[in-house]
BALOBA-1460 file (C-alpha; in Angstrom, 3 decimals):
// residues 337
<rec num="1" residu="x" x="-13.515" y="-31.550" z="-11.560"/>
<rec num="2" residu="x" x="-11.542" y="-34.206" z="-9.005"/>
<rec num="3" residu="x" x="-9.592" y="-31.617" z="-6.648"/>
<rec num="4" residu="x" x="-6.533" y="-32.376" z="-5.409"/>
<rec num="5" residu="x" x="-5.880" y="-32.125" z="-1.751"/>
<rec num="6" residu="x" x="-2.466" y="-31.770" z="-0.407"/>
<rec num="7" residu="x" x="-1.460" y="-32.001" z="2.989"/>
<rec num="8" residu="x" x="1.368" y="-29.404" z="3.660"/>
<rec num="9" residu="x" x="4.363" y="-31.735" z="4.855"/>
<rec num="10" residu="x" x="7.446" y="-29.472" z="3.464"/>
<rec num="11" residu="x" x="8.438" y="-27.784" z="0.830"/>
<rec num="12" residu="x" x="8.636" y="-30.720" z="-1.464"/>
<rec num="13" residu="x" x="4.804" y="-31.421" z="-1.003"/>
<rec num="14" residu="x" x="3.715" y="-28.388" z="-2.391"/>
<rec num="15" residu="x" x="6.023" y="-29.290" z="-6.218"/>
<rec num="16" residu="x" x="2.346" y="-30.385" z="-7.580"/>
<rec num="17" residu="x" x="0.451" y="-27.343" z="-6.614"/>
<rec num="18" residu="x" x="3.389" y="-25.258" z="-8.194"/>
<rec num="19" residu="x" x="3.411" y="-27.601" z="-11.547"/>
<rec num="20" residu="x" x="-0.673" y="-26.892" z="-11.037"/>
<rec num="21" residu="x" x="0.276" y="-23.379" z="-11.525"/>
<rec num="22" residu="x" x="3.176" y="-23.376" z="-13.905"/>
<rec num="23" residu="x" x="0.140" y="-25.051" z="-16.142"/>
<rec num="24" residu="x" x="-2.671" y="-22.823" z="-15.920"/>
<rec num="25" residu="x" x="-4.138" y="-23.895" z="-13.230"/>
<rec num="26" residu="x" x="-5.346" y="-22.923" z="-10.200"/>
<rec num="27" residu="x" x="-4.821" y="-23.459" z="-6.154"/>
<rec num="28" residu="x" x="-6.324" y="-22.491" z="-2.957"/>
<rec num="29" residu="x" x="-3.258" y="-21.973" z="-0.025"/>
<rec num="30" residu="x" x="-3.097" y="-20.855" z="3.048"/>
<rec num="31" residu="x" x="-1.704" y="-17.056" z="3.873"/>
<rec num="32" residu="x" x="-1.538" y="-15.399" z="7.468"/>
<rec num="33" residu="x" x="-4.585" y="-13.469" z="6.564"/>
<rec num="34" residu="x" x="-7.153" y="-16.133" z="4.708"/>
<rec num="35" residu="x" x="-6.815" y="-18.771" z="2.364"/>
<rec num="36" residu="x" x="-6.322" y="-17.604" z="-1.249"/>
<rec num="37" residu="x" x="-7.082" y="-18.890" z="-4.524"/>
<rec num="38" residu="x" x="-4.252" y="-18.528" z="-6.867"/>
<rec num="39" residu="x" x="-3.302" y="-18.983" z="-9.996"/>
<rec num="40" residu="x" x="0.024" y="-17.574" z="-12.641"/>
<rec num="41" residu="x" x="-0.574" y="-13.437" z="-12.237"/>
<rec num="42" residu="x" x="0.663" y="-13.483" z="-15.884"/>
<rec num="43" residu="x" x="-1.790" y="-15.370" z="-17.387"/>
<rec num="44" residu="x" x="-5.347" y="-14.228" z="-18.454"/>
<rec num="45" residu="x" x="-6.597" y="-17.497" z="-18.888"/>
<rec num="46" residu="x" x="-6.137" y="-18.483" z="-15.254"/>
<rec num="47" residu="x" x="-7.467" y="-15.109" z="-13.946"/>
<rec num="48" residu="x" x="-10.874" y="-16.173" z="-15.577"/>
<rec num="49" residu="x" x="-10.608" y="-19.506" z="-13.961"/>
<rec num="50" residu="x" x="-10.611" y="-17.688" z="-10.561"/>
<rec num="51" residu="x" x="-13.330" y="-15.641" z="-11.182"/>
<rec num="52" residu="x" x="-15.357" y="-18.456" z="-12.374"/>
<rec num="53" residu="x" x="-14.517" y="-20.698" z="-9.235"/>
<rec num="54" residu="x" x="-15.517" y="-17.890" z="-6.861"/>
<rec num="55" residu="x" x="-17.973" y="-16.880" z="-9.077"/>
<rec num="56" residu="x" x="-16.685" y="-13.325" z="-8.722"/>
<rec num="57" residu="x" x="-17.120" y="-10.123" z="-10.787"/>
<rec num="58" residu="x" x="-14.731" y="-9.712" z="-13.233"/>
<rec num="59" residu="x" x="-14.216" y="-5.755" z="-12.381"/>
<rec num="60" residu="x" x="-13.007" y="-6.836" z="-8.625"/>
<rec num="61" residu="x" x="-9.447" y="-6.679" z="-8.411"/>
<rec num="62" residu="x" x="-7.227" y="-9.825" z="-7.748"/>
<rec num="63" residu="x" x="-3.843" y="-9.205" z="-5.438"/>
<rec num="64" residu="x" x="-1.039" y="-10.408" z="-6.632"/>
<rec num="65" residu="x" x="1.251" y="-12.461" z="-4.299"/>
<rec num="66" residu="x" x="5.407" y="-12.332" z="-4.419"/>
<rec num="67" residu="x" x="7.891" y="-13.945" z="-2.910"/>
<rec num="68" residu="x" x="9.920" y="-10.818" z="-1.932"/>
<rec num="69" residu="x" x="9.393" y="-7.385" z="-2.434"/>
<rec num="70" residu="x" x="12.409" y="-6.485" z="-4.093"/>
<rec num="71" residu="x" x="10.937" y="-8.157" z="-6.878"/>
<rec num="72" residu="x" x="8.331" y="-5.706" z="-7.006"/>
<rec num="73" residu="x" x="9.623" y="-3.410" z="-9.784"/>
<rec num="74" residu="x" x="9.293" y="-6.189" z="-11.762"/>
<rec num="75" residu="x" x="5.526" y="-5.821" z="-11.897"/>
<rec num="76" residu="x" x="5.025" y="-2.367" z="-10.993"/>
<rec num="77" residu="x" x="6.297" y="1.357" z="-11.132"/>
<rec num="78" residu="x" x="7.822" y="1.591" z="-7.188"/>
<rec num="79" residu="x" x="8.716" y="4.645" z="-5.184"/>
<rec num="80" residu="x" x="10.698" y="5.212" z="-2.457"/>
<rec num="81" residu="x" x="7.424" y="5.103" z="0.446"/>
<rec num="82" residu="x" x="6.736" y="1.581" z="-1.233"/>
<rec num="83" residu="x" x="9.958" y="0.567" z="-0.580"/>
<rec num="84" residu="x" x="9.845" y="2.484" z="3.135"/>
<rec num="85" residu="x" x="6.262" y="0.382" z="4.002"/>
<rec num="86" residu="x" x="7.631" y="-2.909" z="2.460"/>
<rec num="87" residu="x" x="10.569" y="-2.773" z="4.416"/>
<rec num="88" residu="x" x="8.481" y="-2.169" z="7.508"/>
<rec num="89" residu="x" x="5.717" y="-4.742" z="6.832"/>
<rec num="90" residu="x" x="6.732" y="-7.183" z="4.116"/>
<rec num="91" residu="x" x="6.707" y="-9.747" z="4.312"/>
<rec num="92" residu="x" x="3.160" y="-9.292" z="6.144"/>
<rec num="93" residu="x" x="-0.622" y="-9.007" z="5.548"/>
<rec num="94" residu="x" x="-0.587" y="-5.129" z="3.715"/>
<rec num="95" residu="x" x="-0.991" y="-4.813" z="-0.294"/>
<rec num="96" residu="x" x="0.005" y="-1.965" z="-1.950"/>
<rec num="97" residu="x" x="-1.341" y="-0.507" z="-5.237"/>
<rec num="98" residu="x" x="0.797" y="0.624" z="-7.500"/>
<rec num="99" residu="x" x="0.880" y="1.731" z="-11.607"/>
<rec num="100" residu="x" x="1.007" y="-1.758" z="-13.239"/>
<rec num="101" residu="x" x="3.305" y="-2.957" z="-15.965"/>
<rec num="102" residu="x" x="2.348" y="-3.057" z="-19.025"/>
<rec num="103" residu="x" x="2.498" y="-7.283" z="-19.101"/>
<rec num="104" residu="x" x="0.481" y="-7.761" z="-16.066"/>
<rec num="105" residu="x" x="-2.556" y="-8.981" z="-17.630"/>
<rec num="106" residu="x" x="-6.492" y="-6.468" z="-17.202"/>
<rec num="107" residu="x" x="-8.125" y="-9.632" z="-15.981"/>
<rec num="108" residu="x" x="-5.756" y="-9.622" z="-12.983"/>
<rec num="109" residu="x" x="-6.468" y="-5.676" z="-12.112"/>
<rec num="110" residu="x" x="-9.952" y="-5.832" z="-13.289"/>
<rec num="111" residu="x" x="-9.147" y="-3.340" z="-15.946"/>
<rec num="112" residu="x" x="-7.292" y="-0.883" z="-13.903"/>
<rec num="113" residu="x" x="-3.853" y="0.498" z="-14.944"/>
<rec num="114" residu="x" x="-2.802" y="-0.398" z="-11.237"/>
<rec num="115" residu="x" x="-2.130" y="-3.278" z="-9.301"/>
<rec num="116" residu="x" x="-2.330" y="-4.911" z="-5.780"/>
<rec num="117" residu="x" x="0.979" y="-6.527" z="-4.968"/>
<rec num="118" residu="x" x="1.811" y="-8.175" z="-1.537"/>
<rec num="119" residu="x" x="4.352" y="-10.489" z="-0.014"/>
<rec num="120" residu="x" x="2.901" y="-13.042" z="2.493"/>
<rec num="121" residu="x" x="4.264" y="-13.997" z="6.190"/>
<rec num="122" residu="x" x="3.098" y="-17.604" z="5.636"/>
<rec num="123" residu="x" x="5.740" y="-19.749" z="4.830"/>
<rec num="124" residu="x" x="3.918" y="-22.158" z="3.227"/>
<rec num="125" residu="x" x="2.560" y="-19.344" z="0.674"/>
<rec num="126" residu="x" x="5.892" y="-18.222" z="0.004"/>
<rec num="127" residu="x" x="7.177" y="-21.472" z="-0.867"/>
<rec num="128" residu="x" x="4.205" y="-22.077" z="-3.195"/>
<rec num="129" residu="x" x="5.501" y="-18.987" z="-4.854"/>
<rec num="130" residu="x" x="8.920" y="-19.823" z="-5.231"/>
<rec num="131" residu="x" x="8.638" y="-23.054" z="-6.446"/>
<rec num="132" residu="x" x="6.025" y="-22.140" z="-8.977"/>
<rec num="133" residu="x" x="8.518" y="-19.479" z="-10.454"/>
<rec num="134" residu="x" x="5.726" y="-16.812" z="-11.094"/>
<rec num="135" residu="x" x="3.466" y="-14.516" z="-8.827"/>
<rec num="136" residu="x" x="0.407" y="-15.923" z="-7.986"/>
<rec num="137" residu="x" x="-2.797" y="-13.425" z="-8.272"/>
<rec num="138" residu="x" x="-4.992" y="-14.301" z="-5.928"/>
<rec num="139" residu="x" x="-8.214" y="-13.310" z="-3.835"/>
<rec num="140" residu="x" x="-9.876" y="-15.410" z="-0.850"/>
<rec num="141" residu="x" x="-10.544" y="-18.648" z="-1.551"/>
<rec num="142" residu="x" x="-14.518" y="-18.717" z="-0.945"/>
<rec num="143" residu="x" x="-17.788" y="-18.221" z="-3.080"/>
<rec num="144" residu="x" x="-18.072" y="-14.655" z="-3.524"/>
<rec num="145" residu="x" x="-19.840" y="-12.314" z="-1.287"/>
<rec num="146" residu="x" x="-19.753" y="-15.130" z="1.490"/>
<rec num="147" residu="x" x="-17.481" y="-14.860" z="4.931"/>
<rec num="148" residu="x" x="-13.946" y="-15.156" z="3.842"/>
<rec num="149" residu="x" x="-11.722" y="-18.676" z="4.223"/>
<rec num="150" residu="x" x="-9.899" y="-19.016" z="7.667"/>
<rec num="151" residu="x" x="-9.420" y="-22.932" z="7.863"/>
<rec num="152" residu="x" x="-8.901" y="-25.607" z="5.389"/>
<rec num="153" residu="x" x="-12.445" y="-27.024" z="6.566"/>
<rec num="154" residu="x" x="-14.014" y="-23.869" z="5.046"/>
<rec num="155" residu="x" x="-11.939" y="-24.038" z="1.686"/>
<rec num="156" residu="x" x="-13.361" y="-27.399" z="1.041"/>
<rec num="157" residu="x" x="-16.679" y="-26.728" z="2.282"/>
<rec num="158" residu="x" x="-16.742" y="-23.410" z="-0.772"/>
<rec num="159" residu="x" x="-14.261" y="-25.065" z="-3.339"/>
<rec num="160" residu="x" x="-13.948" y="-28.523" z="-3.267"/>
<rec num="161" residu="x" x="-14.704" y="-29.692" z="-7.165"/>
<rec num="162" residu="x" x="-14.141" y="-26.495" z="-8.458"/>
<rec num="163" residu="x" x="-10.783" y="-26.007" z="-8.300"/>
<rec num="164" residu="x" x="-7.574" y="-28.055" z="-9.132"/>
<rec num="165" residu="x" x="-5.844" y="-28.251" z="-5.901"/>
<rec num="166" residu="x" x="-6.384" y="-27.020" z="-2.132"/>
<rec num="167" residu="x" x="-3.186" y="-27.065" z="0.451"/>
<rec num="168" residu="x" x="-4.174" y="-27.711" z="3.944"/>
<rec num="169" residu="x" x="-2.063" y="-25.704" z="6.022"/>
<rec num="170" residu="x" x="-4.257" y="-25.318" z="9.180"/>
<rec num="171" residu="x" x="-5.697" y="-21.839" z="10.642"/>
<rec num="172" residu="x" x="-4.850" y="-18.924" z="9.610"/>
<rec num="173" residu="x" x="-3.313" y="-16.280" z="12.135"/>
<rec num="174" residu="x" x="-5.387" y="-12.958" z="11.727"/>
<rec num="175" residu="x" x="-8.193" y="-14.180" z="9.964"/>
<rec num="176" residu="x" x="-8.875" y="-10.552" z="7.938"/>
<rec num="177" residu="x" x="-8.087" y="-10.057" z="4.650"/>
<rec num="178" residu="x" x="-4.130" y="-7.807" z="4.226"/>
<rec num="179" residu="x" x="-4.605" y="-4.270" z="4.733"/>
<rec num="180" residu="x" x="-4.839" y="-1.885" z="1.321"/>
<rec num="181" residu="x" x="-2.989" y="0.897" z="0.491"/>
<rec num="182" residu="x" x="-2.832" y="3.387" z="-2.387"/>
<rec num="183" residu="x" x="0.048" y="5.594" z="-2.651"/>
<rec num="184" residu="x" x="-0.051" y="8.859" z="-4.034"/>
<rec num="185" residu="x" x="3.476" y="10.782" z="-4.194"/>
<rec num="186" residu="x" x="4.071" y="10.912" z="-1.033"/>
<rec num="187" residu="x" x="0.065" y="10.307" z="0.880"/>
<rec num="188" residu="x" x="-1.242" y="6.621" z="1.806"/>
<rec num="189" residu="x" x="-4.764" y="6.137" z="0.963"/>
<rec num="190" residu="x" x="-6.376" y="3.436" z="2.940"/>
<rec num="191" residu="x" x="-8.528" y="1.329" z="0.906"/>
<rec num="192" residu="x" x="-9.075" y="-2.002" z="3.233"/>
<rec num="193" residu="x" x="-8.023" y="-1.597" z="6.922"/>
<rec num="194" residu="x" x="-6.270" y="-5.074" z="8.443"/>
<rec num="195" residu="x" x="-3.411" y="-6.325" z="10.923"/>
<rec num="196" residu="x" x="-1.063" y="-3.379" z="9.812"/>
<rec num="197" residu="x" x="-3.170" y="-0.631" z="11.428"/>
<rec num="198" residu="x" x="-3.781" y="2.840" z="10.699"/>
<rec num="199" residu="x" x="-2.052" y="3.653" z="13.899"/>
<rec num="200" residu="x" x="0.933" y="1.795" z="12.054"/>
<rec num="201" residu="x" x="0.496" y="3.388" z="9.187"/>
<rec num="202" residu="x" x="0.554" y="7.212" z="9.844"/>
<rec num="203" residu="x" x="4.299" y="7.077" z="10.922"/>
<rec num="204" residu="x" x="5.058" y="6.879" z="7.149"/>
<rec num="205" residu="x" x="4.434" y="9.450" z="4.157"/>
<rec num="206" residu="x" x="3.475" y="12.883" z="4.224"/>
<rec num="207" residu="x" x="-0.464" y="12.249" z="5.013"/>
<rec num="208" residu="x" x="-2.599" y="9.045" z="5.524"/>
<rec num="209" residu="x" x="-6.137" y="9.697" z="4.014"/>
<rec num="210" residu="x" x="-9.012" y="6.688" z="4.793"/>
<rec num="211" residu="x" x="-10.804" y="6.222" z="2.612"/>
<rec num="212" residu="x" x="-15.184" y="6.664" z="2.700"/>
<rec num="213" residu="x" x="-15.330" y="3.103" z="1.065"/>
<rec num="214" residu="x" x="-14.069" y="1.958" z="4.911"/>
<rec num="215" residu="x" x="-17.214" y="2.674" z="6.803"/>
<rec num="216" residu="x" x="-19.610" y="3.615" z="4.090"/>
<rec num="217" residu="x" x="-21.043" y="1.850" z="1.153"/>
<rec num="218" residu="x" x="-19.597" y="2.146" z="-2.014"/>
<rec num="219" residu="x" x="-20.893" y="2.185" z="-5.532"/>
<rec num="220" residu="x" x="-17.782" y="3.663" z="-7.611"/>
<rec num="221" residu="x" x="-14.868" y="1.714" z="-9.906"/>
<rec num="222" residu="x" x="-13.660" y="-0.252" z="-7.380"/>
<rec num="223" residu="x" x="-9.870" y="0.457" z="-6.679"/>
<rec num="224" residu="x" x="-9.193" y="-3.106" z="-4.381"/>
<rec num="225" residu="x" x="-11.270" y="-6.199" z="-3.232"/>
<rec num="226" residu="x" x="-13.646" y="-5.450" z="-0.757"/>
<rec num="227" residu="x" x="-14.635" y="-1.914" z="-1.918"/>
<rec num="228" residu="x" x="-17.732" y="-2.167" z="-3.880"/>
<rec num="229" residu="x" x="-19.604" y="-5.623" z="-3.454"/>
<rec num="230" residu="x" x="-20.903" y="-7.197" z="-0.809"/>
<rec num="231" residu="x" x="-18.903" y="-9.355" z="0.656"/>
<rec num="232" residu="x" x="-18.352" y="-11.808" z="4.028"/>
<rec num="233" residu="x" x="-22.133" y="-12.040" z="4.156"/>
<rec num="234" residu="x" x="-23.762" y="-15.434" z="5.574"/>
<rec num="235" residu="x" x="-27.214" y="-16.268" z="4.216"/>
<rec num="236" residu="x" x="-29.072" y="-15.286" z="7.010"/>
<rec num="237" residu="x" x="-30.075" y="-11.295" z="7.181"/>
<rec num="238" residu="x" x="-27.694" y="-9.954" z="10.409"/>
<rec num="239" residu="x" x="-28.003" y="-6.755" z="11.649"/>
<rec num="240" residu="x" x="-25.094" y="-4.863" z="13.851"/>
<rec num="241" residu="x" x="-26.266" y="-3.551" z="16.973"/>
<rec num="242" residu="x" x="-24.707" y="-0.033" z="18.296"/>
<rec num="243" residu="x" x="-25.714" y="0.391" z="22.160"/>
<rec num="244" residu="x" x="-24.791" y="0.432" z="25.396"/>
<rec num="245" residu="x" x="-24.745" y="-3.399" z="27.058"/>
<rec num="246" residu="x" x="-27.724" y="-2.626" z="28.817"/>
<rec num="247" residu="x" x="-29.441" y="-1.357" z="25.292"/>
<rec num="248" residu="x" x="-28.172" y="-4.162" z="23.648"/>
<rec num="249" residu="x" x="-29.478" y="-6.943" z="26.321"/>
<rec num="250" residu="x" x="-33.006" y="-4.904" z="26.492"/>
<rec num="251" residu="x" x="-33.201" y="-5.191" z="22.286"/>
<rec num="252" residu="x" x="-32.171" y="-8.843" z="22.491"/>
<rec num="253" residu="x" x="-34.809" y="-10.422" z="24.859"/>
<rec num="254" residu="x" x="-38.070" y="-11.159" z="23.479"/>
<rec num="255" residu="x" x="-36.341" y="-12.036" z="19.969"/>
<rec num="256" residu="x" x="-36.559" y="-15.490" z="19.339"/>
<rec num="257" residu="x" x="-34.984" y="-17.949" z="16.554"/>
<rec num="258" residu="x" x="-31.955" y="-15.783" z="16.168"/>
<rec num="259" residu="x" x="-28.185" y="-15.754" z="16.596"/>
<rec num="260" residu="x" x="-26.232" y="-13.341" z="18.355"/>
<rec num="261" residu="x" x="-22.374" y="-12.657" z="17.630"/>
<rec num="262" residu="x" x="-20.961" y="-11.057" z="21.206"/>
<rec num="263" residu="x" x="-18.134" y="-10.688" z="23.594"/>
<rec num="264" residu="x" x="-17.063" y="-12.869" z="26.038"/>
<rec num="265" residu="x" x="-18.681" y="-10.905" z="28.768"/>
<rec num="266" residu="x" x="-21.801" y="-10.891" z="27.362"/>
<rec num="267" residu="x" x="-22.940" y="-14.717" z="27.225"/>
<rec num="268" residu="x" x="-23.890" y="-14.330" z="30.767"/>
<rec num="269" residu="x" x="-26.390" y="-11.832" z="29.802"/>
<rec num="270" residu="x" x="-27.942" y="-13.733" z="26.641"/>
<rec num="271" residu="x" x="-30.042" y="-16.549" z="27.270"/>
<rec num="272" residu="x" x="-32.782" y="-16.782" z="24.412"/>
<rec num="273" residu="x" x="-30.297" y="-16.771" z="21.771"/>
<rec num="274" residu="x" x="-27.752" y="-18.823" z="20.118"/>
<rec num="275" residu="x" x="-24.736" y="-17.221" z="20.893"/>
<rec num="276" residu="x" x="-21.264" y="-17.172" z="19.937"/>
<rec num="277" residu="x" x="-18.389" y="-15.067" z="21.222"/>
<rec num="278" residu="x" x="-15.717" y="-13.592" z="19.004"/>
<rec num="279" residu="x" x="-13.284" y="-12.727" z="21.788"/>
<rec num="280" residu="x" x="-13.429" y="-10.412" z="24.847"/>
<rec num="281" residu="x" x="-14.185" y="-6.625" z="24.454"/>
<rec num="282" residu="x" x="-11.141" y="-5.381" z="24.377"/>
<rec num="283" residu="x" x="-9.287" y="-8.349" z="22.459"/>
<rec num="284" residu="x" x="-9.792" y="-6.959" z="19.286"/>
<rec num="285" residu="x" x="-7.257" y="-9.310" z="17.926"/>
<rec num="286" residu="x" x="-8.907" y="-12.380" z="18.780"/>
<rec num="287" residu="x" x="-12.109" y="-10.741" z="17.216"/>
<rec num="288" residu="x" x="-10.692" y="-10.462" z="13.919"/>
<rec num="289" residu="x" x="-9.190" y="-14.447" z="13.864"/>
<rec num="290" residu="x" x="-12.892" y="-15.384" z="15.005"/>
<rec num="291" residu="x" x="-15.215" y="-13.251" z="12.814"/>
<rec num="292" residu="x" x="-15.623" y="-15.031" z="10.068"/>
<rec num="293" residu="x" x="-15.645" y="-18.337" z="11.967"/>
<rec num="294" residu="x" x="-18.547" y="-17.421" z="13.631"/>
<rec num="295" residu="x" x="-20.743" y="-16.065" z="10.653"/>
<rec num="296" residu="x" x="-19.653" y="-19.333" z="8.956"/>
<rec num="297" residu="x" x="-20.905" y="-21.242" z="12.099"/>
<rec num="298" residu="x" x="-24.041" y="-18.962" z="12.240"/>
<rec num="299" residu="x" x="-24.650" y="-19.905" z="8.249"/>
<rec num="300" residu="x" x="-24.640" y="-23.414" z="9.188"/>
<rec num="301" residu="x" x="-27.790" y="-22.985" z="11.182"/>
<rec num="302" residu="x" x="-31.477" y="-23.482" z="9.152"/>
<rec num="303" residu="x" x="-33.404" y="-22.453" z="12.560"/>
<rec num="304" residu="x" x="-32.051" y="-19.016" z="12.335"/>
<rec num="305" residu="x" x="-34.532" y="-16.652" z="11.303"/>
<rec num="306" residu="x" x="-31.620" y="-13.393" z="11.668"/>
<rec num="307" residu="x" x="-28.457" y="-12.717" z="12.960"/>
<rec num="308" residu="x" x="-27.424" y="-10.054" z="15.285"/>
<rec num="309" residu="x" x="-23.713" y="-8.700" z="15.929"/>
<rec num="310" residu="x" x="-22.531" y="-6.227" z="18.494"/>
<rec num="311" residu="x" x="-20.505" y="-3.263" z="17.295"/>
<rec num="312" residu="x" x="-17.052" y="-3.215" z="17.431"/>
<rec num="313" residu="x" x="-13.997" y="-0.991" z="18.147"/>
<rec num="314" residu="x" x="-12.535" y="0.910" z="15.294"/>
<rec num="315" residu="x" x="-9.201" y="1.477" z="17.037"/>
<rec num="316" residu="x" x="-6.279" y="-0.437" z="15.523"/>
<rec num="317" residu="x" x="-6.658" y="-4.036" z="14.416"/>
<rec num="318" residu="x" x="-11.155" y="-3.481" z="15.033"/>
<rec num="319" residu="x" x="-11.086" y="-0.999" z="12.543"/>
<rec num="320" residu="x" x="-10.971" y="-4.006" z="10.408"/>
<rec num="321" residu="x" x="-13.868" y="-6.042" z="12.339"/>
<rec num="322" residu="x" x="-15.896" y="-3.138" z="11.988"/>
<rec num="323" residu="x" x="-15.742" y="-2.712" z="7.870"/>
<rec num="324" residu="x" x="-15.514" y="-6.564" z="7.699"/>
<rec num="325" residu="x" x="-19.272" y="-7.028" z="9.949"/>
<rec num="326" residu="x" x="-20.861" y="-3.694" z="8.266"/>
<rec num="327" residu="x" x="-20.486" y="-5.226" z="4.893"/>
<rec num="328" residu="x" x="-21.624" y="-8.652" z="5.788"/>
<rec num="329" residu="x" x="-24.441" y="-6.695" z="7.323"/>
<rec num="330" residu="x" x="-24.687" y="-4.707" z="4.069"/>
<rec num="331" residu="x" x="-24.879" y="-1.887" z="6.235"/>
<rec num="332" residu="x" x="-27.701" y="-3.021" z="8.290"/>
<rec num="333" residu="x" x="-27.195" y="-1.038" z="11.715"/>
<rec num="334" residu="x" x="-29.569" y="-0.542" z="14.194"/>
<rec num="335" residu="x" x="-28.414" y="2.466" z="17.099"/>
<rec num="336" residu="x" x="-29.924" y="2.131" z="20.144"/>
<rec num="337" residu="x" x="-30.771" y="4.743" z="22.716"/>
């Protein structure tokens, strides 16, 4: 397959990857998050084109993207806390789950009788959806169970020949995957943490409940992307290190032929390594728009022989780094006394 690239130059240059949709086809764009791959949410036929692309199991979920929320009852049985999140977050990186429609294809939800729905920040996104006149299911825009799409370089790196079009619209801006929420009456249940933070969060409903699939492995049904598989993983085994600095340096220094994933005021410290920061300590935004860029960069190393990350914070926006790194890891943690 000859993939069309299309460099985002206004809204007119994204008509093809909207007739690309319209058509059955499918399209990797940019979102504030990650990339996605995305194709008509109301066609079955394109769903299985994703899933073949990404080579992803057909029982994980696929989000579907809108242009504005109060569209949503279109697609999905709404209540009155959807409409109080959306209006505080949407458009923004945070899908909620609700009961589906009827129309809104099993392929999309993985066979579930709900379904993710989401309105992007991006601009660029949100034109794509507009112009194509449909909602665009979509997951990231990478080969399964590998670190998640943040630049246009890694899109075409995972999907170049196996899709029909990719938009290059430059970074993304929090480089994690949109927050997940389940709503029951009136309780949020947090299946993915993200950008819209639990902090954020528990000002709305009656209750927020997180749930186990967050920080522990998960083997169930799963109810969103990023529950049950393992996913954002580079080839190389990595490990997540829980210590102290002084711990941490002491594990680290007669290891050789490995990578090491730290904060900014470690690299001082780390001299037998290859070493990449993802932000300062406390910058646990920056963390989050540089994780997956530096397991990608770590991937791209043969001399590797393993890869170790330093823990993160689980308060607000690291919550996310945190279940993001423990799954690449697939739960590989080593605590250190």
């Amino acid at each position: 397959m000859k993939t069309l690239i299309i460099r985002y130059e206004g809204k007119d240059s994204l008509i093809p990857a909207a007739e690309i949709i319209k058509n059955g086809g499918i399209v990797a764009f940019p979102t504030e998050t990650v990339y996605g791959l995305g194709g008509n949410a109301l066609d079955p036929s394109a769903a299985s084109k994703i899933y073949a692309a990404k080579g992803r199991p057909s029982d994980n979920p696929l989000i579907v993207h809108l242009h504005k929320y109060e569209n949503a009852g279109v697609y999905a049985h709404t209540t009155p806390l959807f409409f109080e999140i959306a209006d505080a977050f949407m458009p923004g990186p945070i899908t909620v789950i609700l009961k589906k429609r009827s129309f809104i294809p099993d392929s999309v939800t993985g066979g579930l009788d709900t379904v993710g729905l989401r309105v992007p920040s991006n601009h660029i996104a949100r034109e794509l959806i507009e112009l194509s006149g449909v909602p665009i299911a979509a997951p990231s825009a990478n080969i399964s169970g590998k670190p998640s799409p943040t630049s246009f370089d890694h899109v075409y790196h995972d999907l170049n020949g196996k899709v029909d079009a990719i938009i290059d619209g430059g970074s993304c801006d929090f480089g994690v995957e949109s927050t997940i929420v389940k709503l029951e009456d009136k309780t949020i249940q947090l299946l993915r943490p993200g950008a819209v933070t639990v902090e954020m969060l528990s000002l709305f409903g009656d209750g927020l409940y997180v749930d186990p699939a967050v920080t522990e492995k998960f083997d169930g049904t799963p109810l969103a992307p990023g529950m049950k598989y393992r996913h954002y993983a580079p080839s190389t085994p990595l490990t997540v290190l829980d210590g102290s600095d002084k711990e941490v340096y002491s594990y680290l220094s007669d290891r050789e032929d490995v990578g090491v994933i730290c904060f900014d005021e470690d690299l001082p410290h780390i001299n037998n390594a290859y070493v990449i920061s993802c932000g300062s300590v406390s910058d646990t935004l920056t963390q989050a728009k540089m994780l997956f860029e530096c397991l990608r960069k770590m991937d791209g190393r043969t001399d590797l022989k393993h890869i170790y990350a330093r823990m993160p914070s689980k308060i607000g926006i690291g919550l996310a780094v945190f279940n993001r790194l423990i799954k690449a890891a697939g739960f590989s943690v080593v605590t250190l006394k």
